[in-house]
C-alpha positions in Angstrom: 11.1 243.9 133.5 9.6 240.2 134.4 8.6 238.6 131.7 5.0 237.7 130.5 4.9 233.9 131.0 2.1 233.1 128.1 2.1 235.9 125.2 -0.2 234.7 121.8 0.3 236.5 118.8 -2.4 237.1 115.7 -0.6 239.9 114.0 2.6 239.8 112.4 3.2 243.5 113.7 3.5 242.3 117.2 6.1 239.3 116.7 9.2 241.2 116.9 8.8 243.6 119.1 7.1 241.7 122.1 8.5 238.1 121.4 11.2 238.9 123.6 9.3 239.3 126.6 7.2 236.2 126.3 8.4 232.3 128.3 5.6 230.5 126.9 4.5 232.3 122.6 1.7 231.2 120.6 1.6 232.0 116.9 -1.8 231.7 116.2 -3.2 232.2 112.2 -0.3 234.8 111.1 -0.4 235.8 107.9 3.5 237.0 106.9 3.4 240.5 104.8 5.0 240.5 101.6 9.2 240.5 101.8 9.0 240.1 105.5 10.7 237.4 107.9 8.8 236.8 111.0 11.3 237.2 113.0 11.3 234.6 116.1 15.4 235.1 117.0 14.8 237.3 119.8 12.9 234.5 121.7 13.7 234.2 125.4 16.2 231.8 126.4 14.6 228.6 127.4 10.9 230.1 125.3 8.4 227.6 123.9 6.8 228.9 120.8 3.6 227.2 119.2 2.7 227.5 115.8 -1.5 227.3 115.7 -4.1 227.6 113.2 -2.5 228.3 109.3 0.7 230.6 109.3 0.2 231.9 105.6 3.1 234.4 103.3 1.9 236.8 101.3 4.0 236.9 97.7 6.7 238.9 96.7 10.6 238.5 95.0 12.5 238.1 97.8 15.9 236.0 98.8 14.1 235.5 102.1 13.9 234.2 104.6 10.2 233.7 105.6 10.9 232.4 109.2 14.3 233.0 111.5 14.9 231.1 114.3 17.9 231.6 117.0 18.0 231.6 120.6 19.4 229.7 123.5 17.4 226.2 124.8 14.4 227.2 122.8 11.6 225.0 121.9 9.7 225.4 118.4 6.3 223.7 117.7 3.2 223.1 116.0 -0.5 222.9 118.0 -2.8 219.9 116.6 -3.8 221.0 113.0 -1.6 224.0 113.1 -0.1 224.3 108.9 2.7 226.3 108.2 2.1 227.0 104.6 4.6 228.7 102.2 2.6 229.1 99.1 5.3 227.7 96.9 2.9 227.2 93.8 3.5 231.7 93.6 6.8 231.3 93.0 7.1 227.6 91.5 8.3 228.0 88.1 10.4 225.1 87.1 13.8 226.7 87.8 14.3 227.1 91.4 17.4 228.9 92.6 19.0 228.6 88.8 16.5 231.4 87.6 13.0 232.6 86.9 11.6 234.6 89.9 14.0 235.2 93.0 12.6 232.5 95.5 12.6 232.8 99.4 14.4 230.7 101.8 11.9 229.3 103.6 13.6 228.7 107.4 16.3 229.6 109.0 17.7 227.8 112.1 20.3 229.8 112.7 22.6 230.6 115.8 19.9 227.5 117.9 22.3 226.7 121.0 21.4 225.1 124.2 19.8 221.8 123.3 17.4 223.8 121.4 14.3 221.8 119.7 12.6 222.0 116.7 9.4 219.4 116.5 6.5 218.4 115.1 6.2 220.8 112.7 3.6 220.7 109.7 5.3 222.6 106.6 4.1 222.3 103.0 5.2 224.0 100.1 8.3 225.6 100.6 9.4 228.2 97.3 12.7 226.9 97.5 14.7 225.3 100.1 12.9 224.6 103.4 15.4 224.1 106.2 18.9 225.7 106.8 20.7 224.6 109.8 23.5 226.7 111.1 23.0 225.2 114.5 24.8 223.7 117.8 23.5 221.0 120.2 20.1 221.3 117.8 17.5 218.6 117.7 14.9 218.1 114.8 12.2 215.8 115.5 8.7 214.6 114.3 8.7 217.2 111.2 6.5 216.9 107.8 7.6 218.9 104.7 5.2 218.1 101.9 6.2 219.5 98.6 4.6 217.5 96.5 2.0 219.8 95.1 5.2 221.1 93.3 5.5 217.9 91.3 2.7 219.0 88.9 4.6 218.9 85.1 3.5 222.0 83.8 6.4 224.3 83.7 8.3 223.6 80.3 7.3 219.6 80.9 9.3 219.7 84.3 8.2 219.4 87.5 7.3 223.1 89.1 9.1 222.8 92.8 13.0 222.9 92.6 15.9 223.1 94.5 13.2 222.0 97.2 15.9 220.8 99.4 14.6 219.5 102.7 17.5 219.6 105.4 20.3 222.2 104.4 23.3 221.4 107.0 26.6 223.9 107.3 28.7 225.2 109.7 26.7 223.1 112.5 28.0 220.8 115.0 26.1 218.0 117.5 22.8 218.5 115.1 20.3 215.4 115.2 17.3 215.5 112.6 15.0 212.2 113.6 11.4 210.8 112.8 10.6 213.1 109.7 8.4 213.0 106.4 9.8 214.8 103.5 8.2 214.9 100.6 9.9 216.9 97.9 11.9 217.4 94.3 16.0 217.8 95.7 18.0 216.8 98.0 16.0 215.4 101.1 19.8 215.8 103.6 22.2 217.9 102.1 25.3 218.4 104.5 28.0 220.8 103.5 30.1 220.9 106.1 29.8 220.2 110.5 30.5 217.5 112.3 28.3 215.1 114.8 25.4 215.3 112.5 22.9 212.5 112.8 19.9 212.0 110.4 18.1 209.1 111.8 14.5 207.0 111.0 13.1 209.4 108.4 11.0 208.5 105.3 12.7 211.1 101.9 10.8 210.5 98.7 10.0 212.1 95.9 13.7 214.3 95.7 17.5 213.5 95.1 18.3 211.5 98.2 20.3 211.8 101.0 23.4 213.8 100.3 26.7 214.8 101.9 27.9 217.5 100.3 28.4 219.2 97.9 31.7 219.5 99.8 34.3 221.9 98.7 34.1 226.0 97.3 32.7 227.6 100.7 34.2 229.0 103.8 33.9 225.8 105.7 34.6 222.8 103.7 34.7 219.6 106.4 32.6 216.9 107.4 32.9 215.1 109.8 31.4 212.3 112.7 28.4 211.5 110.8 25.3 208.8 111.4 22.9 208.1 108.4 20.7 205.5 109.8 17.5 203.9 109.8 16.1 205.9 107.1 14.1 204.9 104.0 14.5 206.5 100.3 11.7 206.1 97.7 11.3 207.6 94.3 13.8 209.6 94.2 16.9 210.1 91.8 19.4 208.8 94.6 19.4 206.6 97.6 22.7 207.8 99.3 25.0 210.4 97.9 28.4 211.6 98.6 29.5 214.7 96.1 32.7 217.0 96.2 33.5 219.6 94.1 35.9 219.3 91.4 39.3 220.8 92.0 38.1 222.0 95.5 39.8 221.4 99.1 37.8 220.5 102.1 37.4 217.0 103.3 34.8 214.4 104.0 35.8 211.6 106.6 34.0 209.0 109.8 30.3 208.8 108.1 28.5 206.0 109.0 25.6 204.2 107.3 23.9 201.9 108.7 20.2 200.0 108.0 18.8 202.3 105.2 17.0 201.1 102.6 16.0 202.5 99.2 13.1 202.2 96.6 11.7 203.4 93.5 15.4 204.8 92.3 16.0 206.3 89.5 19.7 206.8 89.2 21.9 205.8 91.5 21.3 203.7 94.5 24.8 204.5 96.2 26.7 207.3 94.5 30.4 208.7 95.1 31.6 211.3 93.1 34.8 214.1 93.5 33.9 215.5 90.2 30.7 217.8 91.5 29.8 220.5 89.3 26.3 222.1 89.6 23.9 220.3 87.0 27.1 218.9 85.1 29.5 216.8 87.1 33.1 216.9 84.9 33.8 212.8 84.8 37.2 214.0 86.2 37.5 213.1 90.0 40.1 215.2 91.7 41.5 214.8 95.2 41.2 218.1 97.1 38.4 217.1 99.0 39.5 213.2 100.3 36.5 211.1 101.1 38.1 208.9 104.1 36.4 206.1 107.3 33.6 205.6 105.4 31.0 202.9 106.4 28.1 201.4 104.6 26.7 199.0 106.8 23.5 197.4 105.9 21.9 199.4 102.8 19.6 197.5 101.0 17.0 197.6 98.8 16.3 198.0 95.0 16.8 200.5 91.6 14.8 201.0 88.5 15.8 198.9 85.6 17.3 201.4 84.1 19.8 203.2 87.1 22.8 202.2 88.2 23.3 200.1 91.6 26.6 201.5 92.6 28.6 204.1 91.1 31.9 205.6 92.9 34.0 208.1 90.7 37.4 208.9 93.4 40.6 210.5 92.7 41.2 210.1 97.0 39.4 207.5 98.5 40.1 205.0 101.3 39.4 203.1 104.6 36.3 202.5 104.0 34.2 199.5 105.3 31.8 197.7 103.2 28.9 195.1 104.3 25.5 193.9 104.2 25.4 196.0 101.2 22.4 194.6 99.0 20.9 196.4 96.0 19.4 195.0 92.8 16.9 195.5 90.0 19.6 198.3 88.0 22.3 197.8 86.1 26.1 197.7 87.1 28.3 200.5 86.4 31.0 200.5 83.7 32.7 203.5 84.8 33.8 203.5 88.3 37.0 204.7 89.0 39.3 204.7 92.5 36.9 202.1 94.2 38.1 201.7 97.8 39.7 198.2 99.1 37.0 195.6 100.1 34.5 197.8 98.2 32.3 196.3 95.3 31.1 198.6 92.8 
């Protein structure tokens, strides 16, 4: 059957079972029934699919996802004043993934292969985490997540959006993530394991920073051949983080930073720890997950008065290169432990 070259969409009904047979999709105005994904993985190879008008989710308790993305060399996009909007303030209750309501992933880009592309994208209020990359030769570009209505303080005196994580990276390899805005209350990178993973000139505020890891305790447990660059942090709890998990194996080696610079942290402007326990880190590094050809090249910026500048907890770590390192306004750590050669904590 030759395929339909342009194919637009108004009903969720029709997604799924016609997306397959479209070159050229637009999704215009869908509104996403209650527990459902819409369902975009059976995209042709080599399909463009447009996001128009508001893309809305109606509410249930649900693991999720909302959205699935796969497909071979496929192109995902947003028309001019297209909103993808997840309706996080239904589900928001303070807790996140810990507890309280059960919270839907928001995307997944899952099983993306062929110098497939994600771009500019408008999301805003994601329940829980927005982005989970399972991907190869995958590029990100030009996306905005705004979470930020989620910072309103009144669930138990926290704020309401959690575990709000931006970028979720795992089992991925040759992934680049470039030119976003992400605006939310966790981590805005989190990469547990892949390797040739570039995160490049995008602004995080508002979250935890930009994390490798947590690294250990899953069924792929290596980083590798990573570039953090160009990026700016703001408000956040952390600038850059590195976190294993205690008495885990795995490893973390070859990250690069390079020209990032941090604001507004609360804190930790650089942070390095192997003792990574959910919500409660032990104070016991332990060496199952070495942390090796490391470079921070050129992070500057400052801390609130009250963080810490630097603070690197290691049991196994080494080879690391240190320069143009420049952070002020907090105070320096009395507790570091297994600092590096050449590194200044």
């Amino acid at each position: 059957m030759q395929k339909r070259s342009s194919c637009t969409f108004t009903s969720y009904d029709d997604v799924a079972d016609q997306i397959a047979d479209c070159s050229s999709v637009t999704l215009s105005g869908i509104t996403v029934p209650a527990g459902e994904t819409l369902d975009l993985s059976d995209a042709a190879d080599g399909a463009t699919i447009t996001f128009s008008g508001t893309t809305t989710f109606e509410y249930s308790e649900w693991s999720g996802p909302l959205i699935r993305a796969g497909g071979k060399g496929v192109t995902i996009t947003g028309a001019s004043g297209h909103v993808i909007d997840g309706n996080g303030a239904k589900w928001w209750d303070g807790e996140g993934t810990n507890g309280g309501k059960t919270k839907p992933k928001f995307f997944y880009a899952h099983s993306l292969t062929g110098n497939s592309v994600i771009k500019d994208l408008n999301i805003k209020n994601t329940p829980v985490q927005a982005i989970s990359v399972q991907a190869t030769d995958l590029t990100i570009s030009g996306l905005t997540i705004d979470n930020s209505d989620g910072d309103a303080e009144d669930c138990d005196g926290e704020a309401c959006g959690h575990n709000t994580d931006a970028f979720d990276v795992s089992e991925s390899e040759n992934v680049v993530i470039t030119g976003c805005t992400i605006k939310n209350q966790d981590d805005c990178l989190a990469i547990n394991s892949g390797t040739g993973i570039t995160f490049s000139d995008n602004a995080c505020s508002g979250g935890h920073g930009i994390s490798i890891g947590s690294v250990g305790g899953r069924d792929d447990n290596d980083v590798a051949n990573i570039i953090i660059s160009g990026n700016t942090i703001k408000d956040s709890a952390n600038g850059l983080r590195i976190k294993t998990v205690y008495d885990a194996t795995g490893s973390v080696k070859n990250v690069t930073y390079t020209d990032n610079t941090i604001s507004g942290i609360s804190d930790y402007g650089i942070v390095v720890e192997q003792d990574y326990e959910n919500g409660s880190p032990t104070g016991t590094p332990t060496s199952g997950v070495p942390i090796t050809d490391i470079t921070f090249n050129g992070v500057t910026g400052t801390v609130d008065s009250d963080a810490e500048n630097i603070y690197i907890l290691c049991a196994s770590c080494s080879g690391w290169t240190w320069s143009g390192v420049d952070i002020s306004g907090g105070k320096t750590s009395d507790a570091c432990e297994g600092v590096p050669s050449g590194v200044s904590c």
